[in-house]
N, C-alpha and C positions, 0 to 999 in steps of 0.2 A: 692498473697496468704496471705497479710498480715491483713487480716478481716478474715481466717477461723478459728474456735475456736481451736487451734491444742490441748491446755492442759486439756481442759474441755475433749473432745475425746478421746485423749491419754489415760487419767485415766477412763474415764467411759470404755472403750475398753476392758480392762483384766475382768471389773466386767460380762460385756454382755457376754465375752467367760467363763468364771465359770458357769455361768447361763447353757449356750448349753451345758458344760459338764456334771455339776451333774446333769442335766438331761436324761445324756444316763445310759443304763441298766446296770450293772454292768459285764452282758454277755458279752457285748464288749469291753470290754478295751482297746483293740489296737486301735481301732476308736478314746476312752476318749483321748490315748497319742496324736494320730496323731491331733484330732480337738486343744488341747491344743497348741500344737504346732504351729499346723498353726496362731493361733490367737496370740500368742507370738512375731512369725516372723512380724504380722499384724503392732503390737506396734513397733517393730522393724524398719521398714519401714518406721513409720511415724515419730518418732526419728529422724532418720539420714535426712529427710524432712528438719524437727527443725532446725537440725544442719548445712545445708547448707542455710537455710533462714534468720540465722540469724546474725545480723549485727554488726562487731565488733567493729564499733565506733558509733554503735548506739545508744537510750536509753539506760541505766540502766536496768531499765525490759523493755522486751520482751512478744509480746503476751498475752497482758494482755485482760480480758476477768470478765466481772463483773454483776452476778443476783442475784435479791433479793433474801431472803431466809427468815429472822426474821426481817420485819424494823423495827419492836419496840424495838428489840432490838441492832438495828445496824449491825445485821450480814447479810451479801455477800458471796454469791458463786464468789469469788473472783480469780481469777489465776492470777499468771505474776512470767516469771522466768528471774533471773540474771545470768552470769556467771557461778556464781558456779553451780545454781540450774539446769542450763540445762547440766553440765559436768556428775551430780550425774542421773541424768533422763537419760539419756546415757548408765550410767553407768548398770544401771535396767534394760534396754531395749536389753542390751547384755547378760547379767548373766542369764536372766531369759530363756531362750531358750536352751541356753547350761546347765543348774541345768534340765531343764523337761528332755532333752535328757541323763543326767547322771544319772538318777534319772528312768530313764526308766521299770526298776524291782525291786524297793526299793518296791511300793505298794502292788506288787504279793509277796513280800518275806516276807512282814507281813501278811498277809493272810487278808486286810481290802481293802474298794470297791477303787480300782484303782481311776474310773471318780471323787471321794470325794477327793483324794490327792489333783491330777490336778488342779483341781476346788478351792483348798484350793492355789496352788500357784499362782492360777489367783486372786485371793482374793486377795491374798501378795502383791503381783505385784501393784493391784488397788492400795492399801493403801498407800503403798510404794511412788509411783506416784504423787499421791496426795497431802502427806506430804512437799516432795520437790517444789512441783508445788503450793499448798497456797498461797495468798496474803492477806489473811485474819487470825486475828489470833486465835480467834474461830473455825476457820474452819478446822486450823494448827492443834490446839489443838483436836480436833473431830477424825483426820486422824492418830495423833500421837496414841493415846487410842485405835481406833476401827484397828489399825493393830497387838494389841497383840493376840487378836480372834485368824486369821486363825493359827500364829505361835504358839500358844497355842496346836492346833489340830494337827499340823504336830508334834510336840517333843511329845506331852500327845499318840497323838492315834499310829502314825504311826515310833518313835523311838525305839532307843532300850534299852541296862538296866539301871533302876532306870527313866525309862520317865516321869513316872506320877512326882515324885520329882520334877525333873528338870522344869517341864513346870509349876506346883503352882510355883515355889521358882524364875523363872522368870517372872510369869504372876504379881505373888505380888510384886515383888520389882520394875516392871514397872506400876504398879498401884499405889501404893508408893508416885513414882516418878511424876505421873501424878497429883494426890491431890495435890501435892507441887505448879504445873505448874495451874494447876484450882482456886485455890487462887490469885495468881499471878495474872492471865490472867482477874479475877473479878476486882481486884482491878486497874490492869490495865486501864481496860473501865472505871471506876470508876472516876479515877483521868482525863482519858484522852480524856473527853466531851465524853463518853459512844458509844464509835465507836471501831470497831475491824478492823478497815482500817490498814494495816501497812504503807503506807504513811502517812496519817491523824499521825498518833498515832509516827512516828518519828517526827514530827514538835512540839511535846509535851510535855511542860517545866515543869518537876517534881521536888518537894521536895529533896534536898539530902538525907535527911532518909527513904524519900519514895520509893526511885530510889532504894536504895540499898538494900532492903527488897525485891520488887518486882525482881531485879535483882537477888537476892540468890532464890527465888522463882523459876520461870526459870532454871537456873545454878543447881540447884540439881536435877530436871527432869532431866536436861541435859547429867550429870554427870553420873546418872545413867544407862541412856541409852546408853553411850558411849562405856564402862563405864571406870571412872577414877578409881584410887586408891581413897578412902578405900570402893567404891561399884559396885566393880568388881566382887564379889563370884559367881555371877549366873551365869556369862558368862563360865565359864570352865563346868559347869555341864549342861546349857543346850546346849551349842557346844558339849560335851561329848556323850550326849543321843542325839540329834536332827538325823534324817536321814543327808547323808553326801550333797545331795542337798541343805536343809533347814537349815543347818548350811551352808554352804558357801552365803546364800541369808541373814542369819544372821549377820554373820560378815562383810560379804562383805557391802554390803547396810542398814539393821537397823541400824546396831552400827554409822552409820555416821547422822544417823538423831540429835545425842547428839552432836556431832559437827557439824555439817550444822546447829542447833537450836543456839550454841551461836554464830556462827559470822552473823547468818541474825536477829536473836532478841536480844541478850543479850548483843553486842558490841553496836550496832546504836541506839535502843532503850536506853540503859543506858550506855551513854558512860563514865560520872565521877563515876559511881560504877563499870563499867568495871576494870578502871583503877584503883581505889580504891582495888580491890580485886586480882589484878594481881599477887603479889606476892605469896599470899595462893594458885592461880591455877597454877602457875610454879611449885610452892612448890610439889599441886599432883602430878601433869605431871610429875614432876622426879622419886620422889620414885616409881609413876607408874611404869617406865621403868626399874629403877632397881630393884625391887620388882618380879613384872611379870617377867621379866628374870632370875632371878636366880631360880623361881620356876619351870619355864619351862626346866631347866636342869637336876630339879628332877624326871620329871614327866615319867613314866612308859608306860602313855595311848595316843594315837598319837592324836588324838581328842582333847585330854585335853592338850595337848602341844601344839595345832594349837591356841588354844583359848589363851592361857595365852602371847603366842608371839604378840596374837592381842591388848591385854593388854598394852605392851611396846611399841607396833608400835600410839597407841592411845594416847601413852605420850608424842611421837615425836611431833605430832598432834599439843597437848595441848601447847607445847614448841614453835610451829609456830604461835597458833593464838594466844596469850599475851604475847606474844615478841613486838606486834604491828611494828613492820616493813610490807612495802609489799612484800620483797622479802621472810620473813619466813611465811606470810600469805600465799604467791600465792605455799609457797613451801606445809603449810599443806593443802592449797585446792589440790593441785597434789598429796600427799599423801593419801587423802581420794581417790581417784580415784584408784593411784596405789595399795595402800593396798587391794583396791578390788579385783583388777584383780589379782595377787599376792597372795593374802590367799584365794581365791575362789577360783582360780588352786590349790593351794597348797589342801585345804580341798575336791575337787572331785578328787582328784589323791588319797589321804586319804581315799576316801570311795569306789573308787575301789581297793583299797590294802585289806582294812576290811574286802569287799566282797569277794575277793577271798579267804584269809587265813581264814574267818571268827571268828576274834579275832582284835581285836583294840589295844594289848598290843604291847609295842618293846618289849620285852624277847619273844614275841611265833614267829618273825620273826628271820632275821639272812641268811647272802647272799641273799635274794630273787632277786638280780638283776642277777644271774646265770639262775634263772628261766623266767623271765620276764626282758628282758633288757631293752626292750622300755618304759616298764613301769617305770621301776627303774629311766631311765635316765630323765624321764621327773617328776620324783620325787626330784630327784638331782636340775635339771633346778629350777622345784618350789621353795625349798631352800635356793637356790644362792638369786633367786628373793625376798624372805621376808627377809635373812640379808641384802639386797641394795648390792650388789655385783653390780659395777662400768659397763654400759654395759644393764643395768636392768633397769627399769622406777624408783621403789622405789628409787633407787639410787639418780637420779635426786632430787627428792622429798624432801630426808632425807639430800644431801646437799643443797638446798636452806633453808632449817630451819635452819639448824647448822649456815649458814653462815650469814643469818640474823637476827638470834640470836645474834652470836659472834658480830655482831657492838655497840649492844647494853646491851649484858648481857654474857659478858664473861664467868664468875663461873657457869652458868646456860648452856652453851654449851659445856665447857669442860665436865661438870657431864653430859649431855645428848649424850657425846660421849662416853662412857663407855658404854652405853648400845649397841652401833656397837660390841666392844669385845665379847660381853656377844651373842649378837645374834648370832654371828659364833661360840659360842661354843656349844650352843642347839641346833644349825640346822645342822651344821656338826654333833654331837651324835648323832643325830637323824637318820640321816643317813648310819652313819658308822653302829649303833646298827641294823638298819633295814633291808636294799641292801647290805651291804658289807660286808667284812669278809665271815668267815665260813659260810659254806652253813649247816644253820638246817636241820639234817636231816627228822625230820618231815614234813619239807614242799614237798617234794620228793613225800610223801602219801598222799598230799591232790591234788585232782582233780583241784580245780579252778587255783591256784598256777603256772598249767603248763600251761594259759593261760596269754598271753600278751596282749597286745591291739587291740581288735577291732576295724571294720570300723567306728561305730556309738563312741567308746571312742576315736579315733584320729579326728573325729571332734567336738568334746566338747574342746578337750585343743590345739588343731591347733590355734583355732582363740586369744584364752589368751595368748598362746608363740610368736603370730606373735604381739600382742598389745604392751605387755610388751618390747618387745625386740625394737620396732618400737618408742615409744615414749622414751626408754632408750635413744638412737639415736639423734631423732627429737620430741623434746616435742612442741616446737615452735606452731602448731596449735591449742595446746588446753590451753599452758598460754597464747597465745592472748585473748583467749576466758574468763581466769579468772579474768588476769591482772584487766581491770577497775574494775569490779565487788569489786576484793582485794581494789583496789587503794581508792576506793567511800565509803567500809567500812573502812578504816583507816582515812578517812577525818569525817567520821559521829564520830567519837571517837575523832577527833582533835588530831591526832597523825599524825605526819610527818615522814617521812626517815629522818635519822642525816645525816649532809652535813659531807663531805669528809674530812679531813686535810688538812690542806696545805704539809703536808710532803707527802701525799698519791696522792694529784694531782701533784706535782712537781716527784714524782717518775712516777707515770703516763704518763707524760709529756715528759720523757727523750727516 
């Protein structure tokens, strides 16, 4: 199977299933859910294909796949995924089936055409895809831009208060971000014999001033998208307003496209202004995390405190990938993974709490786990899961960063372990204020309140509590899958692991 185009397919796949949907009547919707679905599951299938096809001491990329498109100007419809890229494409291909099925009356509760939602997170999905699956960087760039669209229409048409806000003040500050990344990517071709190959263009010996321009270039798209500390703002308001589906495909998967962009462009491609700027993005990455967390303790609205914990958990991230080690690399490529799983449960466990009390506040809950235990408890579960509670995938994740961090940048793991304290204080609040304690009596008098989890919501968060809990365990098959990927970007950057001690192997030894 190793000639069939699987990423070219992969991604065109969700756009062909958007197409069948907005095309049904708006009469049917149950049809819109169910064809959505199915074509979800489609991508789903051929995913997990991928993932058994591919070879762990094989190439570098995988499945690479390349049509013309502009020769004049050097652009390719280019594919080929690495490591990482097939871990994140995975990651898409499971989120997005369980957000259509959570997400399942979000469209009829706004009174807008159901098959248009669908259709818009088949769109998602395409772009999404896409982005990760590029080996072009025009093409990169085309996918990064044309996926603000559909999330545009999900927070603007079909969220709830202050949507339209939220959706300009993220569509602009990703557009922003994208002008920064368009310069860049010109000047790029420019310097680099006018070719948007990302292999071509890594063999590419650039100017020190030029490197490092084009690399801030980049690196503030990136940044933004992520997003770091100091352009973070948009993320709590359009996770706030976003339907509770389109925020978890939010955090879960865009936000990793700002980190997936710098360790496949902005380490290999400029690895002496990588290094050069290292210290100002540890610098973000921290106060990210203590920043983001301590706002997150203040925060009132549970939406808005899913967002801002994503904030911190993105600094862990930024803490993995310019540490330059591979062990805190291969730790924040498992952290963009786990964060997914992990604050995407967390955020549709979130949007069926909303739906039933219909209120996003902690002060208008209070005991609701007296009412809904099964809910509560897998609210609790979520929780545990976004502090790294030991047992839980993030766990894993957030220690392989810590720990290969600490070989090489002590002060910078100590402060990035503060933010562990910090996490258990906003997720236990969060909690306590929410499920536990007194039972409000107003929840008593609201109808949805006395409903626990359904069939169709015990399989949306079945398959994220069995992942989480499973790679907490045995991560082993899928850092094999990252490891070379880490190992070949930390060589493109000329950064080694630091050898041992002699006091470290003679204790070893004994």
């Amino acid at each position: 199977m190793s000639d069939f185009p699987f990423l070219s397919v992969l991604t065109a796949a969700p756009l062909v299933g958007a197409v069948v949907v907005a095309l049904l009547p708006r009469s049917r919707p149950t049809l819109a859910k169910q064809v959505a679905l199915g074509w979800s599951l489609l991508v789903l299938a051929l995913s997990v294909v991928m993932w058994v096809t591919w070879q762990v001491d094989g190439h570098r990329f995988q499945f690479r796949e390349s049509y013309p498109w502009i020769p004049n100007w050097g652009v390719n419809f280019t594919f080929a995924a690495d490591g990482i890229a097939l871990v994140m494409l995975m990651l898409i291909a499971v989120l997005v089936p369980l957000v259509i099925l959570a997400s399942w009356h979000d469209a009829e509760s706004s009174k807008r055409s159901v098959p248009t939602y669908f259709a818009l997170l088949l769109v998602l999905e395409c772009t999404m895809l896409g982005v990760f699956a590029a080996a072009d960087v025009f093409l990169f760039y085309v996918f990064f831009e044309v996926m603000l669209v559909p999330m545009y229409f999900l927070i603007g048409s079909y969220g709830g208060h202050q949507r339209q806000y939220a959706a300009v003040k993220f569509f602009l500050y990703s557009l922003v971000g994208g002008l920064f990344m368009l310069a860049a990517v010109i000047g790029l071709w420019v310097l680099g014999g006018k070719t948007f190959d990302w292999v071509a263009l890594s063999q590419v010996d650039i100017s020190t001033g030029a490197e490092r321009w084009l690399f801030l270039g980049f690196f503030v798209a990136f940044a933004i998208k992520a997003p770091f500390f100091p352009f973070h703002t948009w993320l709590p308001d359009a996770g706030g307003a976003a339907p509770a589906g389109a925020a978890a495909l939010l955090v879960g998967v865009l936000d990793k496209v700002g980190t997936f962009g710098i360790l496949r462009y902005c380490l290999p491609l400029f690895p002496e202004a990588a290094q050069w700027f290292a210290p100002w993005a540890l610098a973000l990455a921290l106060v990210g995390i203590i920043y983001a967390a301590l706002l997150a303790v203040g925060q009132n609205d549970l939406k808005r405190l899913v967002s801002y914990t994503s904030i911190a958990h993105f600094g862990f991230i930024g803490v993995g990938i310019f540490a330059f080690t591979t062990q805190a690399g291969t730790g924040a490529v498992l952290y963009m993974l786990n964060h997914g799983l992990a604050t995407g449960l967390l955020f549709l466990v979130v949007g069926m709490l909303v739906a039933r009390r219909g209120s996003a506040l902690v002060s208008d809950f209070g005991g609701a786990g007296k009412l809904v235990p099964v809910l509560a408890g897998v609210f609790f579960f979520a929780g545990l899961a976004s502090l790294a509670l030991p047992g839980t995938a993030p766990f894993v994740s957030e220690f392989l960063v810590l720990i290969g961090t600490f070989t090489v940048n002590k002060p910078v793991a100590v402060i990035a372990t503060l933010g562990i304290i910090l996490a258990a204080a906003y997720v236990l609040w969060m909690v306590q204020r929410t499920t536990q304690g007194t039972l409000n009596p107003a929840l008593t008098e609201i109808d949805g309140m006395k409903r626990d989890l359904n069939l169709r919501e015990k399989v949306v968060v079945a398959p994220l509590i069995a992942l989480i809990v499973l790679l907490g365990f045995y991560p082993k098959p899928v850092t094999d899958v990252i490891n070379p990927a880490v190992q070949a970007t930390m060589e493109d950057v000329g950064r080694t692991d630091p050898a041992p001690s002699v006091d470290t192997v003679q204790e070893a030894s004994r």
